[in-house]
C-alpha positions as CSV (number, residue, x, y, z in Angstrom):
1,X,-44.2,17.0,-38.0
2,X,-43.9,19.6,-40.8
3,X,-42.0,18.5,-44.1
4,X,-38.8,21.0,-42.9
5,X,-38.1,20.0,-40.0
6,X,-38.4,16.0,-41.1
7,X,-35.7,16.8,-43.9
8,X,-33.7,18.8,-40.3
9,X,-33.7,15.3,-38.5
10,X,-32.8,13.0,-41.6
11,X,-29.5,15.4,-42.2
12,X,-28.6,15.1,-37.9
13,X,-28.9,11.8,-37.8
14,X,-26.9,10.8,-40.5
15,X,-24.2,12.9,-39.3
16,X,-24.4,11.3,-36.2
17,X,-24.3,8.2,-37.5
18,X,-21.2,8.7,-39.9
19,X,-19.8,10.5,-36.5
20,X,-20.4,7.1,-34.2
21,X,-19.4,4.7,-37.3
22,X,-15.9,5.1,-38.4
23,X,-16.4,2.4,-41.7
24,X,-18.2,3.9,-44.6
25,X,-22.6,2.9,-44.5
26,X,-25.0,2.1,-46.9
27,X,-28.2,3.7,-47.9
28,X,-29.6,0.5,-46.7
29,X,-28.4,0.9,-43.3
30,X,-28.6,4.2,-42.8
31,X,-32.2,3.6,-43.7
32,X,-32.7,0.7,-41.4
33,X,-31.0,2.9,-38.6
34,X,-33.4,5.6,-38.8
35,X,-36.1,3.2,-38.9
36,X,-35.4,1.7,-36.0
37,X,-35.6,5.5,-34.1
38,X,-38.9,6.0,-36.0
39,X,-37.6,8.7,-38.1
40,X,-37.9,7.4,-41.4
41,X,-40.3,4.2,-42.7
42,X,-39.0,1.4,-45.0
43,X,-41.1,2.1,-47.5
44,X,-40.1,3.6,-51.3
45,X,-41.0,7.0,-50.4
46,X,-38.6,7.3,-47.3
47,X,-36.2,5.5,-49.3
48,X,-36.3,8.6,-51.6
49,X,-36.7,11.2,-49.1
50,X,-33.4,9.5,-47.8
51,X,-31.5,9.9,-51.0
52,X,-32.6,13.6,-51.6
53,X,-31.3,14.6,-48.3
54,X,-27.7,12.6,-48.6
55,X,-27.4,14.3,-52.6
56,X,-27.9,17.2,-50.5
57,X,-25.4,16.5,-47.7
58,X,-22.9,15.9,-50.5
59,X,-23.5,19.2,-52.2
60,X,-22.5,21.0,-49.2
61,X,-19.5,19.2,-48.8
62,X,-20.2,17.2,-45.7
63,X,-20.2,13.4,-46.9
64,X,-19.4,11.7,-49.9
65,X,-20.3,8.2,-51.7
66,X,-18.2,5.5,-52.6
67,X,-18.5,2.4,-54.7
68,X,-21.5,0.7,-56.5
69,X,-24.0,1.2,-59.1
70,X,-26.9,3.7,-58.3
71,X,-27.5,4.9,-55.0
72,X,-28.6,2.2,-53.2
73,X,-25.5,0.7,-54.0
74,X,-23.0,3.4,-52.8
75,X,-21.9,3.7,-49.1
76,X,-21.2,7.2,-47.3
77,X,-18.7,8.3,-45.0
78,X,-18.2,11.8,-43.8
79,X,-15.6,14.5,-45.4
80,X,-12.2,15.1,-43.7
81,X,-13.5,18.7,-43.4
82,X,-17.2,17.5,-41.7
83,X,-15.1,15.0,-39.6
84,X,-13.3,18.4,-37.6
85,X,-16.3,20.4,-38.1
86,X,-18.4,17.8,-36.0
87,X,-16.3,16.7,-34.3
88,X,-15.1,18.2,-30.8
89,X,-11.9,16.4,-30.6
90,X,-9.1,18.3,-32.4
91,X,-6.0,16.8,-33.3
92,X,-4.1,16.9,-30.5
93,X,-6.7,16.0,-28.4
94,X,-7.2,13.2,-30.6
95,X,-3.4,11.8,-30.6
96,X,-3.3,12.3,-26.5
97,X,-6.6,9.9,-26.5
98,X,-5.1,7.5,-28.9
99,X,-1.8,7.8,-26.7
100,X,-3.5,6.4,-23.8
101,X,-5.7,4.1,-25.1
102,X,-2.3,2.4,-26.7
103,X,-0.6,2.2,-22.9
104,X,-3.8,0.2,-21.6
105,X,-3.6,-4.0,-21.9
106,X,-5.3,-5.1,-24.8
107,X,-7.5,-7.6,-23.2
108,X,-9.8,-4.5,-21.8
109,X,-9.4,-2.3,-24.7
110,X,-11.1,-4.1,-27.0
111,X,-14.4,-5.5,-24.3
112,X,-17.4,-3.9,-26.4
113,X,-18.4,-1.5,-23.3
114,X,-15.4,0.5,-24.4
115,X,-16.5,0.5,-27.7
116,X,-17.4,4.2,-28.0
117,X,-13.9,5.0,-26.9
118,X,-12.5,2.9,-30.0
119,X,-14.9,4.0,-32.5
120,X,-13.3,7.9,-32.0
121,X,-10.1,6.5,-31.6
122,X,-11.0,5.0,-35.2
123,X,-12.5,8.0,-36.4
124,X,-9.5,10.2,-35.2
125,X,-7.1,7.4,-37.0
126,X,-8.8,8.2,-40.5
127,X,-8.5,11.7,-40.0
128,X,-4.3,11.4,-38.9
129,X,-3.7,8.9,-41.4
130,X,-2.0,5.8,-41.6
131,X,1.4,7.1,-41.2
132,X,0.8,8.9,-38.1
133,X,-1.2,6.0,-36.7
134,X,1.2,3.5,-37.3
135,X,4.4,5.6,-36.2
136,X,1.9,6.4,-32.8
137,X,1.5,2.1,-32.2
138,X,5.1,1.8,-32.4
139,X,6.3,4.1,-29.9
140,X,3.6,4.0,-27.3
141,X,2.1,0.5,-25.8
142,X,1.6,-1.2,-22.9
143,X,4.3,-4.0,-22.0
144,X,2.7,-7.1,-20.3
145,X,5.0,-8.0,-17.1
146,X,6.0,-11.5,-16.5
147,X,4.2,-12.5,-13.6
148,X,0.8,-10.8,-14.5
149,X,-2.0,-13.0,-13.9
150,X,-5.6,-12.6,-16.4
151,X,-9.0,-13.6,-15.7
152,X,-10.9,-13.4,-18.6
153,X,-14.1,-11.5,-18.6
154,X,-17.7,-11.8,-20.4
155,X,-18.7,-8.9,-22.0
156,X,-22.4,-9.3,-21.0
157,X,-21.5,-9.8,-17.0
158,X,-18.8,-6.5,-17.5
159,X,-21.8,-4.7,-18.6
160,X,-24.5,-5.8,-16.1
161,X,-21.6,-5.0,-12.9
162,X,-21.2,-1.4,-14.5
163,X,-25.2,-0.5,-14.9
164,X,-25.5,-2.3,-11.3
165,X,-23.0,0.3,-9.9
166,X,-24.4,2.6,-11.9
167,X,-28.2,2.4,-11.0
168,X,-27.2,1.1,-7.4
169,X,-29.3,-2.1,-7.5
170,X,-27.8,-5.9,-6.3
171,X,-26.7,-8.5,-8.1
172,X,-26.7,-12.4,-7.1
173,X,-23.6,-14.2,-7.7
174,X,-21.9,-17.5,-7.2
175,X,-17.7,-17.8,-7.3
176,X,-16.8,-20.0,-10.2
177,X,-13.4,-21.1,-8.3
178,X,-15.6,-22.7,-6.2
179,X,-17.6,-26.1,-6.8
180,X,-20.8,-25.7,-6.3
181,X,-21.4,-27.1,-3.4
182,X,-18.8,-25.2,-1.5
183,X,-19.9,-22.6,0.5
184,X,-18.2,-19.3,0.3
185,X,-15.6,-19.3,3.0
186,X,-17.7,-16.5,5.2
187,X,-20.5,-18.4,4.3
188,X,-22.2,-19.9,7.8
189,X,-23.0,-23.6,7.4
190,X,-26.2,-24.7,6.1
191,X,-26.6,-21.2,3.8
192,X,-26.7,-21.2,-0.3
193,X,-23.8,-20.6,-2.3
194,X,-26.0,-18.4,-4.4
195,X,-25.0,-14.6,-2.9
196,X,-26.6,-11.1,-2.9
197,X,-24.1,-8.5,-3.5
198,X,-24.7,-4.6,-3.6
199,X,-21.4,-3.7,-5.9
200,X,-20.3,-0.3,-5.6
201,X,-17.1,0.4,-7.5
202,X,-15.2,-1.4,-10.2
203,X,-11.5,-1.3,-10.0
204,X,-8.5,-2.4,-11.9
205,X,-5.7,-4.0,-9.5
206,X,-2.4,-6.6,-10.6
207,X,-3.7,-7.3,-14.2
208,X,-7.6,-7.5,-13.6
209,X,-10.8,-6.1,-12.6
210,X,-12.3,-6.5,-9.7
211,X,-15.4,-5.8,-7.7
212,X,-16.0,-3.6,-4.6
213,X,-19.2,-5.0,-2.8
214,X,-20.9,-4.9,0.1
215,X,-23.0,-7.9,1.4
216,X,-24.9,-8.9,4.3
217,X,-23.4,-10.2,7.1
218,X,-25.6,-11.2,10.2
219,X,-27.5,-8.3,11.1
220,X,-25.2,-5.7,9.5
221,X,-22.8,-5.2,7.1
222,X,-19.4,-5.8,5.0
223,X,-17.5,-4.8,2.5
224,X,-16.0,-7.3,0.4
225,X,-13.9,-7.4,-3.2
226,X,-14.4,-10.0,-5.5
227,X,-12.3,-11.1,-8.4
228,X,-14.7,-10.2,-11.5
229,X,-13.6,-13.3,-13.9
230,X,-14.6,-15.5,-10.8
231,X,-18.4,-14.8,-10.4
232,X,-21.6,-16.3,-12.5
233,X,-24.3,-13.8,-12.4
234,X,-27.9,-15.3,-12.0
235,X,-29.7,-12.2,-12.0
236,X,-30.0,-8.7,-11.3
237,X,-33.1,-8.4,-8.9
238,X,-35.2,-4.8,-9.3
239,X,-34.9,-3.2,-6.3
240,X,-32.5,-0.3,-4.8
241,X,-29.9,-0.2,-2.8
242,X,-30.9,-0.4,1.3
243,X,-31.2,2.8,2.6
244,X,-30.3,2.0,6.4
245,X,-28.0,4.6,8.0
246,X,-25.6,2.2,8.6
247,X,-25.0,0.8,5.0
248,X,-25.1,4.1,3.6
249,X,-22.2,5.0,6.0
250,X,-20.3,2.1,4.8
251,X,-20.5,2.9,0.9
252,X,-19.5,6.4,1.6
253,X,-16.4,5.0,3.8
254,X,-15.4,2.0,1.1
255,X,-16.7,3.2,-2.2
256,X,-12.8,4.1,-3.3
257,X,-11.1,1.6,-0.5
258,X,-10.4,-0.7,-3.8
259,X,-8.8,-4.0,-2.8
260,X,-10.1,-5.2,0.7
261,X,-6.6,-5.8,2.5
262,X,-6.1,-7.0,6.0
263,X,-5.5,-3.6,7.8
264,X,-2.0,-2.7,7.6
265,X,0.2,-1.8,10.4
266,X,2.1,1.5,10.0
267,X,5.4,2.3,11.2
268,X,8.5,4.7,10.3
269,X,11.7,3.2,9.1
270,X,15.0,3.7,6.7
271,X,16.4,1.6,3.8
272,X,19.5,2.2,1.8
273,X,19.0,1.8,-1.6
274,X,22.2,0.7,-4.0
275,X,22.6,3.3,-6.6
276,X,20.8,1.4,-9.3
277,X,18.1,0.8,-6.7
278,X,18.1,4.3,-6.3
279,X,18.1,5.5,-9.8
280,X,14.8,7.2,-9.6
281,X,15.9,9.1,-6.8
282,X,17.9,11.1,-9.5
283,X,15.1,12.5,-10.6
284,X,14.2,16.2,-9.1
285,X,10.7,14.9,-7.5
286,X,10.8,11.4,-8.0
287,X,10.0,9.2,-5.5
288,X,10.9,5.6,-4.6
289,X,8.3,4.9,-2.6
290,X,5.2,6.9,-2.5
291,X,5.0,6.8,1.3
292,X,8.6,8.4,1.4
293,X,9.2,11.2,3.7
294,X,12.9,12.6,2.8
295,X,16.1,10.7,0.8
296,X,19.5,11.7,0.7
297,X,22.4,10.5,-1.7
298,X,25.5,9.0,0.1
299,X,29.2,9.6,0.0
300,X,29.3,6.2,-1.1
301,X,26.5,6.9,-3.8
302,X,24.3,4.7,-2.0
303,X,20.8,6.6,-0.9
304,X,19.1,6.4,2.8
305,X,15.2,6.8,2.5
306,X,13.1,7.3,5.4
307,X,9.3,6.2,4.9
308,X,6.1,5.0,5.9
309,X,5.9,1.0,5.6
310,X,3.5,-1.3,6.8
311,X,3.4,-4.8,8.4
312,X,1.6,-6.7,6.0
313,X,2.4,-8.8,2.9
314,X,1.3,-6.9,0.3
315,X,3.9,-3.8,1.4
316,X,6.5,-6.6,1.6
317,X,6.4,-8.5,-1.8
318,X,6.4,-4.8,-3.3
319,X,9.8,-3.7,-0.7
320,X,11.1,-6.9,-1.6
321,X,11.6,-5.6,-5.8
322,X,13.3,-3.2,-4.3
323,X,17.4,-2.7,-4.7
324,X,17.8,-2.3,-1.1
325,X,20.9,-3.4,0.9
326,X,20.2,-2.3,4.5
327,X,17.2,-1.7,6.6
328,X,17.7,0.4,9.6
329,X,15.3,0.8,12.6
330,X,14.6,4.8,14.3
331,X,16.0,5.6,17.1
332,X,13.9,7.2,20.0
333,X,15.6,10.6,19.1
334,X,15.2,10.4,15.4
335,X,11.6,9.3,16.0
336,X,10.7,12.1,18.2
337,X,12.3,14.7,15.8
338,X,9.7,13.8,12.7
339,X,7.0,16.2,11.7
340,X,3.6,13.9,11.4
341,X,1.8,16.7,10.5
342,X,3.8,16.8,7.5
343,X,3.6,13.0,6.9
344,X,0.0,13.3,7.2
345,X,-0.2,16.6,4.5
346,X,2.1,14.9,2.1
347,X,0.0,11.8,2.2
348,X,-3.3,14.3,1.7
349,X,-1.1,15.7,-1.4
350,X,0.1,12.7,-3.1
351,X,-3.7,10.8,-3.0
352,X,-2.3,8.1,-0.7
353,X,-4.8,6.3,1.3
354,X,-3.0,4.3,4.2
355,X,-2.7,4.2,7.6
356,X,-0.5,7.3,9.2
357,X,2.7,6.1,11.3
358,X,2.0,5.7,15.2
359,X,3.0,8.6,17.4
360,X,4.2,6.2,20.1
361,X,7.8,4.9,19.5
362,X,6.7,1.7,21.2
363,X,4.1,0.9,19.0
364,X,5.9,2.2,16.1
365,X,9.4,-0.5,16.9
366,X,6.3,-3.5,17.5
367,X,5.1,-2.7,13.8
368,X,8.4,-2.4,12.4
369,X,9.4,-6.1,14.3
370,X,6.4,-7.8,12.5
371,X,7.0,-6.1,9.3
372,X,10.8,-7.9,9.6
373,X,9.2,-11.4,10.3
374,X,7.1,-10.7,7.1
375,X,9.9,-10.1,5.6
376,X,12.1,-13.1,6.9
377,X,9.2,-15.4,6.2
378,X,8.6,-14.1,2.6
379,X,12.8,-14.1,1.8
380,X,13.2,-17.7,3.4
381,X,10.4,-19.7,1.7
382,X,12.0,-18.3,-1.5
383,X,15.5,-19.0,-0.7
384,X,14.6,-22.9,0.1
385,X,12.5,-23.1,-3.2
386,X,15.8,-22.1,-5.3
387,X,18.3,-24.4,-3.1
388,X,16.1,-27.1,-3.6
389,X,16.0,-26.4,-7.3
390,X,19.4,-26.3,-7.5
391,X,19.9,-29.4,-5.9
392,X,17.5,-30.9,-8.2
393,X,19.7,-30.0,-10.8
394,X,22.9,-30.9,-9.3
């Protein structure tokens, strides 16, 4: 390599590593990072060849030193000017990035796979300055509910799951909420607890991330999710992903099905939501239910939703933090009069994956009657849970 275009390489990579680092760098380390790609030597004359080209990327503007005696002793950092010259994240850009990264939970943000993400953020922080930074943390974050539940996560395992989905190989797993010598529940007796998994998307659900998998199961197939804080990895073994028709159907069918619910029965129903329950409803284009068909406001000020539910309990605990004070069955009529063409465009429109309502009335009053025992089951362990505590107080 001639002489010019060595000098070329020395100024792009020290750009790119002032871009990547947001805290000011060494000589030293600059020099031991372009040693390490074999650009530069650790020997005096590279050391020197170093220092010409950062006096020269000074001249021009585009970094400056701080600190120490000499120039071994100073560190570098880019100019303000160099920062939006290189960089192709302008300000705005930059304060809608930090924005979002400030509504996500802390205990992701700051795993070292997102890393990347934080050094801009970082970078974009020096260039808005403190004030603007600071004025941006108070009045955007991400408020913890109550009842979320955390499974903490090894950085290492995060990072072998996401190059596993990436490269589409296996991984072999055990569940750490199990002991050891339990078998996994679908596990048939006499097999290891030690599992092959073919992971295929990573998802965050209800405070944590989990694992979309597909594993063998007799002589086929199934798709499974699995709670990430609960599995030890022992391994990663070097091969691909199968290439049988029928396991390629299923990761083009469950790659985005997320968390692997019983499958829910559909059915159409009303509620009536108090006015507080109904507040979004206020809101031209709100919804309070994304499986909501139509809503009216009442005389009374009251509002009577018709919508999609589903007999199962996940659609129940989330009905049940609802305001509602009456739940009212279809009549045959009513049921006959709805459009499910529309239902099944809106659904299209709004990015909801779930089940369509029945086009028979009969099966569509059967789903709504277990939905209701769901219900009455959910509402009545609850209610004995608080008498007794009251009792225990009394």
């Amino acid at each position: 390599m001639n002489r010019g275009k060595r000098i070329d390489r020395i100024y792009i990579k020290v750009i790119q590593l002032l871009i990547e680092r947001p805290e000011p760098l060494s000589t030293k380390e600059i020099l031991e990072a372009l040693a390490r790609e074999g650009i530069l030597n650790r020997n005096e004359g590279d050391k020197k060849s170093l220092i010409r080209a950062l006096n020269r990327l000074e001249e021009l503007g585009l970094i400056v030193s701080e600190g120490g005696r000499g120039r071994g002793g100073k560190r570098w950092e880019l100019t303000p000017q160099a920062e939006e010259m290189f960089s192709q994240i302008n300000d705005e850009d930059g304060i809608g990035l930090l924005v979002l990264l400030a509504l996500l939970p802390d205990e992701y943000r700051e795993l070292p796979i997102f890393s990347s993400v934080e050094r801009i953020a970082l970078s974009i922080s020096k260039r808005l300055g403190e004030k603007r930074v600071k004025d941006l943390k108070e009045r955007f974050f991400y408020q913890k509910p109550y009842t979320m539940r955390f499974a903490p996560i090894s950085d290492s395992k995060l990072a072998e799951i996401v190059k596993a989905i990436i490269e589409e190989r296996p991984v072999e797993v055990i569940r750490k909420d199990l002991p050891i010598d339990q078998l996994f529940k679908e596990s048939p007796p006499g097999t290891s607890n030690l599992r092959k998994i073919y992971p295929i998307s990573l998802f965050y659900y209800d405070g944590n991330f989990y694992v979309g998998a597909i594993r063998r199961h007799g002589n086929g197939w199934r798709y499974r999710t699995y709670l990430l804080g609960s599995l030890s990895l022992y391994g990663v073994p070097y091969e691909s992903f199968p290439r049988d028709r029928e396991f390629v159907k299923m990761v083009e069918k469950k790659r985005k099905t997320g968390m692997d619910f019983p499958e829910p029965k559909p059915f159409l129903f009303k509620v009536v939501l108090s006015e507080i329950g109904g507040r979004e409803l206020k809101i031209e284009g709100a919804l309070a239910f994304t499986t909501q068909i139509e809503a009216k406001k009442r005389s009374d000020g009251t509002f009577e939703v018709l919508l999609v539910g589903y007999a199962e309990p996940r659609f129940c605990n989330e009905f049940l933090q609802k305001d509602f004070i009456e739940i009212i069955s279809l009549t045959e009529k009513e049921f006959e009069r709805i459009d499910h063409e529309l239902i099944k465009e809106m659904f299209k429109r709004r990015g909801v994956n779930l089940p369509l309502p029945p086009r028979s009335f009969k099966q569509n009053t059967e789903n709504f009657k277990k939905f209701l025992k769901y219900l009455r089951a959910l509402t009545s362990k609850k209610d004995n849970a608080v008498e007794l505590a009251l009792k225990n107080l009394n």
